[in-house]
C-alpha positions as a Markdown table, in Angstrom:
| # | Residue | x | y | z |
|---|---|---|---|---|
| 1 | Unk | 16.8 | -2.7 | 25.7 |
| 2 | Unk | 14.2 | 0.0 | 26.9 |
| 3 | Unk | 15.6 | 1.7 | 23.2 |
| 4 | Unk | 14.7 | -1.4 | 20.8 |
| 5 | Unk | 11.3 | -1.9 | 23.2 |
| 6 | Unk | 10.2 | 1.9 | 22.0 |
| 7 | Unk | 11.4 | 1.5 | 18.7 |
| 8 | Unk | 10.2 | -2.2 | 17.9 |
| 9 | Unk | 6.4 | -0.9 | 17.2 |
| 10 | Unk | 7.6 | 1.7 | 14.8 |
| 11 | Unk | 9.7 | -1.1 | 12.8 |
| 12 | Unk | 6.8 | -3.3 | 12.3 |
| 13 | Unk | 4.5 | -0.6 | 11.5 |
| 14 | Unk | 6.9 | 0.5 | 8.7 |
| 15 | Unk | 8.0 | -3.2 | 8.1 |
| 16 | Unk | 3.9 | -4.2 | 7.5 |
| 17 | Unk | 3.5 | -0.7 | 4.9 |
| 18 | Unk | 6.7 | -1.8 | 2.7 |
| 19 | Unk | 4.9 | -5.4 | 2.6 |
| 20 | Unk | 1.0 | -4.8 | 2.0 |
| 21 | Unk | 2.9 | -2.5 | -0.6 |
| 22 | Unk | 5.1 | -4.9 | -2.3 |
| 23 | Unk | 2.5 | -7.5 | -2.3 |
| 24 | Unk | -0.1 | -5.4 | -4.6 |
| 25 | Unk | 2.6 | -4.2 | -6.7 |
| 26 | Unk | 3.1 | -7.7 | -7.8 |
| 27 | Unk | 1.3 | -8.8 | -10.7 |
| 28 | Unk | -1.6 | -11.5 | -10.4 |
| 29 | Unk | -1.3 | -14.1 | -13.4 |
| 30 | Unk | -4.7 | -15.8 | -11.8 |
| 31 | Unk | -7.5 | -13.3 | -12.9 |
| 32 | Unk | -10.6 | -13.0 | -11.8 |
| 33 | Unk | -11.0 | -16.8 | -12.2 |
| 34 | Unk | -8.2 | -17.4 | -9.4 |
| 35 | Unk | -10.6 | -15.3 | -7.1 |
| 36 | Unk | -13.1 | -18.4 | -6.8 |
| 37 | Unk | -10.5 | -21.1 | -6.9 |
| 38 | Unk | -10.3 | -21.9 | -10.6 |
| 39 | Unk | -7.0 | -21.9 | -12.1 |
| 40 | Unk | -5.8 | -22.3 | -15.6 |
| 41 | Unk | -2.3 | -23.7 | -14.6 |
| 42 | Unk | -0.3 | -20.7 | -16.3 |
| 43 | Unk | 1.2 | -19.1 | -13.5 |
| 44 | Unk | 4.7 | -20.6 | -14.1 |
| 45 | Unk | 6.6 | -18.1 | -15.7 |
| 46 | Unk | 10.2 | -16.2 | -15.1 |
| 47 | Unk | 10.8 | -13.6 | -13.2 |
| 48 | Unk | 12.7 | -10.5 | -15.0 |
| 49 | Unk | 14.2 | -6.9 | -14.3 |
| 50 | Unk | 11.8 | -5.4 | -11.2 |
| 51 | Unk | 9.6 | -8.2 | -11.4 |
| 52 | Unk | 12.2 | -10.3 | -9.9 |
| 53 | Unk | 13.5 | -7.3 | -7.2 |
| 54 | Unk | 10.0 | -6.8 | -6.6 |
| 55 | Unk | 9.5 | -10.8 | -5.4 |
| 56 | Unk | 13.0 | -10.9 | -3.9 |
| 57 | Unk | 12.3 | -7.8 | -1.7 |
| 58 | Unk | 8.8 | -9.0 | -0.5 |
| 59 | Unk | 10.2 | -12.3 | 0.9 |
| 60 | Unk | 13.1 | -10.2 | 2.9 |
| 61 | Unk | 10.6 | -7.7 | 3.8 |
| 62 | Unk | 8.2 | -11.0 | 5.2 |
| 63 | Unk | 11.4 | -12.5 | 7.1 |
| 64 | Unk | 12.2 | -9.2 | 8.6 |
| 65 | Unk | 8.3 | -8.4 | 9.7 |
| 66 | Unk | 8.6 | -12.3 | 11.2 |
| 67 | Unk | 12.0 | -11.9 | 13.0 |
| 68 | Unk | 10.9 | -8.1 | 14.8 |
| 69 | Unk | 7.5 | -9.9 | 15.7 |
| 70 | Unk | 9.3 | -12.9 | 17.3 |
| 71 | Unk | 11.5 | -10.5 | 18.8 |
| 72 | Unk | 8.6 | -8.6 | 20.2 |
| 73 | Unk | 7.7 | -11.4 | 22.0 |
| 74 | Unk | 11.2 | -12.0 | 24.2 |
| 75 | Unk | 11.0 | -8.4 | 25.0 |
């Protein structure tokens, strides 16, 4: 326990990195026009290739950062 209580801050350290990192790799479809809350509606579109590793990996990254912080807070 004293071993995953040590190690638990580095995980979410390197947990957060991989995920501010996938997030900006992904590509933005809104434009600067998505910045100030218009939209044109054409952001529906499927995923291919890395595109669709690159989204897949950022919502296991996500759950992984949520499950060490939830089990940051039992320890």
């Amino acid at each position: 326990m004293e071993l995953l209580a040590s190690l638990l801050p580095w995980i979410q350290v390197i947990l957060s990195i991989l995920l501010i990192g996938a997030i900006l790799l992904q590509q933005s479809s809104a434009g600067i026009g998505g910045a100030f809350g218009g939209s044109d509606g054409g952001g529906f579109y499927t995923r291919r290739g890395f595109e669709k590793f690159l989204f897949q990996a950022t919502i296991v990254i996500a759950i992984l950062f949520a499950l060490s912080a939830f089990v940051a807070l039992l320890i």
